[in-house]
N, C-alpha and C positions, 0 to 999 in steps of 0.2 A: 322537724316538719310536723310531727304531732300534735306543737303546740299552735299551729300555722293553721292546719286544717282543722282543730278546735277551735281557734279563734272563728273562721269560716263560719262552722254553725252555731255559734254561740251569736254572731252577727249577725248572721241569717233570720234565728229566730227573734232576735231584739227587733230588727226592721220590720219583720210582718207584724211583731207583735203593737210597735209603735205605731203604725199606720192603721190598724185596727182599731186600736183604743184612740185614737187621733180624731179619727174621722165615726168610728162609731156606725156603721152603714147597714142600714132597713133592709128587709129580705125584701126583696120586690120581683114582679116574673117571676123564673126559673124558682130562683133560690126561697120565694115564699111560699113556691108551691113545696118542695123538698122538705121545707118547715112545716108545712101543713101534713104533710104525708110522715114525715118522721113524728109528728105529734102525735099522729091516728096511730103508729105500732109503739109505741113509747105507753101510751096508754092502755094498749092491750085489743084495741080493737082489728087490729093485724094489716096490711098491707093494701091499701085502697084499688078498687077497680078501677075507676076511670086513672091511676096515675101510669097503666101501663102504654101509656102513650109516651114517656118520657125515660131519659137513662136514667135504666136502674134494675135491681133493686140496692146494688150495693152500697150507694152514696146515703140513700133515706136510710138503710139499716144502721149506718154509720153513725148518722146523726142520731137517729135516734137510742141507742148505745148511749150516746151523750148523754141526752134529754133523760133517761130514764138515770142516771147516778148524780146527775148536776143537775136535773129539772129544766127549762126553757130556757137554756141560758147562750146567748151569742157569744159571751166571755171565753166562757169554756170551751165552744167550736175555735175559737180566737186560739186561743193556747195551742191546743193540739193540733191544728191545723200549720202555725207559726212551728210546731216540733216536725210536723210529716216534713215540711220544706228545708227543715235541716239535717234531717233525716237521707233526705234523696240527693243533698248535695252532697251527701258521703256517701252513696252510693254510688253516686257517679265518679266518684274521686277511684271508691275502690274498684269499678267497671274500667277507669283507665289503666291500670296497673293486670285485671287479666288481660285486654285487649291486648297491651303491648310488652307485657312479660319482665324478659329480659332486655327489651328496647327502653322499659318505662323509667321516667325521671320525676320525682317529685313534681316539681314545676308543673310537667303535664298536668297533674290529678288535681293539684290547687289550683289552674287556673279554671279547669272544668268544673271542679266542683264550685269555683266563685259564680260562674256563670249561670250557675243554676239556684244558687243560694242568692245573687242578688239580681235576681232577671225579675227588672220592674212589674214583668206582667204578673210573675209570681207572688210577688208579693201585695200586689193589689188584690189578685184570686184568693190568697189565702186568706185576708178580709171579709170573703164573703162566703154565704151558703150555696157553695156550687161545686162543683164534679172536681175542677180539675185538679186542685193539689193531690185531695185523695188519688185520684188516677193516675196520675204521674207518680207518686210516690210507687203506688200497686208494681206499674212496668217497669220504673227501675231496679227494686229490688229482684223481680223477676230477671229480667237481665242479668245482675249481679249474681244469680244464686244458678242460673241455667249455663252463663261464661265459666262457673266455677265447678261444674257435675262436668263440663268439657274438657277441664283441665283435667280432675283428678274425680272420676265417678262416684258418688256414692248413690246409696238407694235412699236416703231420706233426704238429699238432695234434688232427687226428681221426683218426688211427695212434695215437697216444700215451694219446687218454683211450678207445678202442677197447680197446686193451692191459688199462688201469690197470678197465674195466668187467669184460673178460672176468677177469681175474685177481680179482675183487672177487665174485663169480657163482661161482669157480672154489674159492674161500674158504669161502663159507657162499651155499648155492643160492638165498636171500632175498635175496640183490640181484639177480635176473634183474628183479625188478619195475622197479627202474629204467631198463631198456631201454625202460619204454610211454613214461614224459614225454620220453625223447630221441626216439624215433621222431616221436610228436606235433611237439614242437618243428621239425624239420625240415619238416613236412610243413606245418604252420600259416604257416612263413615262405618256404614254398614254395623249400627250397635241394635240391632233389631231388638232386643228382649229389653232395653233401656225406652226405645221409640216406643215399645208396646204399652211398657208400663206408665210412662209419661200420658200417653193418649190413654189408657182406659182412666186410668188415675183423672185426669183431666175430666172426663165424660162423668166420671161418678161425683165430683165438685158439683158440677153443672146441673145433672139428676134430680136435685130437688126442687129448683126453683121449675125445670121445664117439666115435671111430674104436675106442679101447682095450677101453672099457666095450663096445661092441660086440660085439670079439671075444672078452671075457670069458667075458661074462654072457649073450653072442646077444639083447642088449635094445638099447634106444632110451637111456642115459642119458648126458643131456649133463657131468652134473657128478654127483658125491656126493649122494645125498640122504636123508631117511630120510621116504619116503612113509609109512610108520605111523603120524607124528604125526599123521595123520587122525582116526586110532582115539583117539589118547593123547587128542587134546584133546576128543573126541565120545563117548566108548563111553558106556552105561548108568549113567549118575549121576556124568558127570563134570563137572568146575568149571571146567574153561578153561585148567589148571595140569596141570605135568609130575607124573604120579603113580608111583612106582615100582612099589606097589603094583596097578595097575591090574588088574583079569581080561582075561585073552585071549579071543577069541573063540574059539564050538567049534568043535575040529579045529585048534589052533594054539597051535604049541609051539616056544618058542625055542630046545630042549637038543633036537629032532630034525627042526629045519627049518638049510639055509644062512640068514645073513643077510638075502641076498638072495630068495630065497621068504618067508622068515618078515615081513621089510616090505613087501614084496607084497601078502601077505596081509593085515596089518593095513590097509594102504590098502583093499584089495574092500572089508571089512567094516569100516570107515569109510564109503567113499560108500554103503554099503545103509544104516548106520545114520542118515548124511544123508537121502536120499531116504524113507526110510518115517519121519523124525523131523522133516521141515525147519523147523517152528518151535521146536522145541528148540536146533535149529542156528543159526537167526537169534539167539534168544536167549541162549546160550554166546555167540556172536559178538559182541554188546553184551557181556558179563561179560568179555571178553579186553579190549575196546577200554579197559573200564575199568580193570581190572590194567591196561593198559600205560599206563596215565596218573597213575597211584597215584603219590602222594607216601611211599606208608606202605609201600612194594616196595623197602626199601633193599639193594643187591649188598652186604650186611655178614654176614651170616651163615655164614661158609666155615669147616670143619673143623680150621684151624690157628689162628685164633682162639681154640680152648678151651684153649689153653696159656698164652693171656694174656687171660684174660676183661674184666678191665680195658679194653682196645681196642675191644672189639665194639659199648658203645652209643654209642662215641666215633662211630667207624664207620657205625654204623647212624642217627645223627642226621645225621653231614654230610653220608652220603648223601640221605636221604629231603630236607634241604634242598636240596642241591643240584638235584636233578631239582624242587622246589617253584619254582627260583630259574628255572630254563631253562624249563619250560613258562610259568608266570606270564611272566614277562617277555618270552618270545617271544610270547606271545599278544598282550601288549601292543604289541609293535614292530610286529606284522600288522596289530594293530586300527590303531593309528594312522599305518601307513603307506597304509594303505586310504581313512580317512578323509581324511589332509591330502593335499594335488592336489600329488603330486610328477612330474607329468609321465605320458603315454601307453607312452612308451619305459619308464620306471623300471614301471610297473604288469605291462607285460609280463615283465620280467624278475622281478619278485615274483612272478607268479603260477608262472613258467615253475619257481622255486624250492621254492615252497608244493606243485606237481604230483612234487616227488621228494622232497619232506619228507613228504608222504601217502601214498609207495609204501611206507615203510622200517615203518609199525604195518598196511599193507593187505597185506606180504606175512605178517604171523607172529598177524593176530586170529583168521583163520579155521581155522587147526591148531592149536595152542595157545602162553600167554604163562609164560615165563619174565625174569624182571628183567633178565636180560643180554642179552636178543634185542633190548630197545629201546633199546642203545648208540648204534646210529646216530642215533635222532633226538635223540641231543645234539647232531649237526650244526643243531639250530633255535636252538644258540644267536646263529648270524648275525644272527634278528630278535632275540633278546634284549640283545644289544648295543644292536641299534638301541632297542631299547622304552627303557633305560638314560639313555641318551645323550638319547632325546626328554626322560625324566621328568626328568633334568637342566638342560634348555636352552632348551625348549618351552616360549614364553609362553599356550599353551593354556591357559585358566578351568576347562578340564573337564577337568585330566589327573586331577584324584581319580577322578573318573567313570569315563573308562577304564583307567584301573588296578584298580579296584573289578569294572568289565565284564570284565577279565584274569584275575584273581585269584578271580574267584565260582565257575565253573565247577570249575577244577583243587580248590579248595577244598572245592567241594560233591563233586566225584566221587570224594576223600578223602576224607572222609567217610562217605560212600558204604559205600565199600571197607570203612574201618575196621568199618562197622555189620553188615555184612554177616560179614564174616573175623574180627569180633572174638577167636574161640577160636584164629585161626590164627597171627595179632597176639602173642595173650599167649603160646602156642606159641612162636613165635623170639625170640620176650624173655626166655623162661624160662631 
């Protein structure tokens, strides 16, 4: 099986690498500002003020790390980017194997780790200068290294996945929610002087960037953030979705506010528009949970695709399967690891699992959903391996049954989506 899950990432990285050098694609938005920002600390002149509107600082640190050994070069983000991606598919390979111990079967960890090694969206993202490979890579290993201080504790083991947290937080401000199920966990297993050191440990990672921001900005912020998307995903008739277009609120203006005022401001008038709207908010907050469960939400749609339009419904179908394949099937590997009696110890460490696969759609429902914000909970293909591997080997009578109980839901809340978004559907198809 060695040579099985080598093959994996050795594939892994050839696809992202081919599709990179293939198509060759311009930093545009996000990913030229990240270029531009990594150029400015690459060169020495240090970390831009106005980029503290956007995640970060980990990703510009990142790149620019690059840009200072290999100079400007897209090639080189290409490479190492095409390596995080195979990197995180053996992560998750080896994340299936603590999850499920002495349950675990090869099969599981290969099909998991396939999943992740050739998840279209991935490989289109590692193409470009944007957050998420690095981020994903960040939280997997963190998983790997935090499932493995549970098994068998060490102390540089909770240095390590302390690290690989705060650098993952430091990346995109949406994983701080992962800090609640490590706290919990600690504290449920009662290893108090291990919770202690993980959390100061944690804090002291953190230290310098929000010491920085400090003396910046004379504010409290630990990391990058852009508190606006308060407003984006809530103002007056909005749908749950990144809007360009959106109206600002009165008295707020982005060509004569800083950055940093002008998302300020969107925040205030965000939580007023919460509080005097809250069932509108609850209700957005359902419309995001279901965008980010959408089969029909495929990352195919990007600006360098119109030069080969032939690609894009390639694209846009293996993605929309792909995310159909990893919720269906993970929901299955949940249902029926719930169901069959695989032990006290195994149920803990499921649940202890299930509590940080439910941080990654609880940190980004209630500001707004974008397709690429729910990269990380393709880390749930751990149980869709396992769902796999049951539906395969499983003399259960009723696997149609829970397959069907798997599959109804995700199905029906596509559906959903489609019925609802119809005009927006024919929109990116167009």
């Amino acid at each position: 099986m060695n040579k099985a899950l080598l093959a994996i990432f050795a594939l892994a990285v050839l696809l992202s690498l081919a599709h990179s050098f293939y198509f060759k694609i311009d930093p545009s938005v996000d990913a030229d500002a990240y270029e531009s920002y990594a150029s400015e600390i690459a060169a020495g002149r240090g970390y831009p003020v106005g980029a503290i509107g956007r995640p970060g600082p980990g990703y510009e640190y990142f790149l620019a790390i690059i840009y200072y050994f290999f100079g400007r070069s897209h090639e080189a983000v290409w490479i190492i980017q095409a390596i995080l991606l195979g990197f995180s598919a053996l992560a998750v390979y080896f994340l299936t194997k603590l999850i499920f111990r002495n349950l675990w079967h090869p099969l599981m960890g290969l099909v998991s780790a396939a999943l992740i090694g050739f998840s279209p969206d991935f490989i289109v993202l590692s193409s470009m200068l944007m957050t998420e490979t690095f981020s994903v890579f960040l939280i997997a290993v963190f998983l790997v290294i935090f499932f493995q201080n549970y098994r068998r504790p060490r102390r540089h083991l909770i240095l390590i996945s302390a690290f690989f947290l705060a650098a993952g937080v430091l990346t995109r401000g949406s994983a701080l929610f992962l800090l609640f199920p490590a706290i919990l966990f600690f504290i449920f297993e009662k290893r108090w002087r291990e919770g202690m050191a993980f959390l100061l440990l944690f804090l002291v990672f953190m230290a310098p960037w929000t010491i920085r921001n400090y003396m910046v900005y004379g504010k409290f912020r630990p990391f990058n953030a852009s508190p606006g998307l308060l407003w984006s995903g809530n103002y007056p008739g909005a749908n749950g979705e990144l809007n360009p277009k959106m109206p600002y609120p009165p008295g707020v203006n982005n060509e004569t506010m800083t950055q940093d005022e002008f998302d300020d401001a969107l925040f205030r008038a965000g939580v007023e528009e919460i509080k005097n709207h809250p069932f509108t908010f609850l209700k957005l907050t359902a419309l995001r949970a279901s965008i980010y469960f959408s089969a029909v939400r495929p990352s195919a749609f990007w600006p360098y695709q119109e030069r080969r339009p032939y690609f894009r419904p390639f694209v846009a179908l293996a993605s929309s399967a792909h995310v159909f394949f990893i919720f269906v099937f993970g929901l299955l590997g949940a249902i029926a690891a719930w169901k069959d009696a695989l032990g006290a110890e195994f149920k803990k460490r499921f649940y202890y699992f299930l509590a940080f696969f439910a941080m990654m759609p609880a940190s980004v429902v209630w500001l707004v959903v974008e397709t690429r914000y729910r990269f990380p909970a393709y880390i749930f293909s751990v149980l869709a391996g396992y769902g796999i591997f049951w539906l395969l080997t499983s003399q259960n009578r009723s696997k149609l049954k829970y397959f069907l109980l798997a599959a109804s839901p995700v199905f029906l809340n596509t559906l959903f989506d489609v019925l609802r978004n119809w005009s927006r559907v024919l929109e990116k198809l167009s």
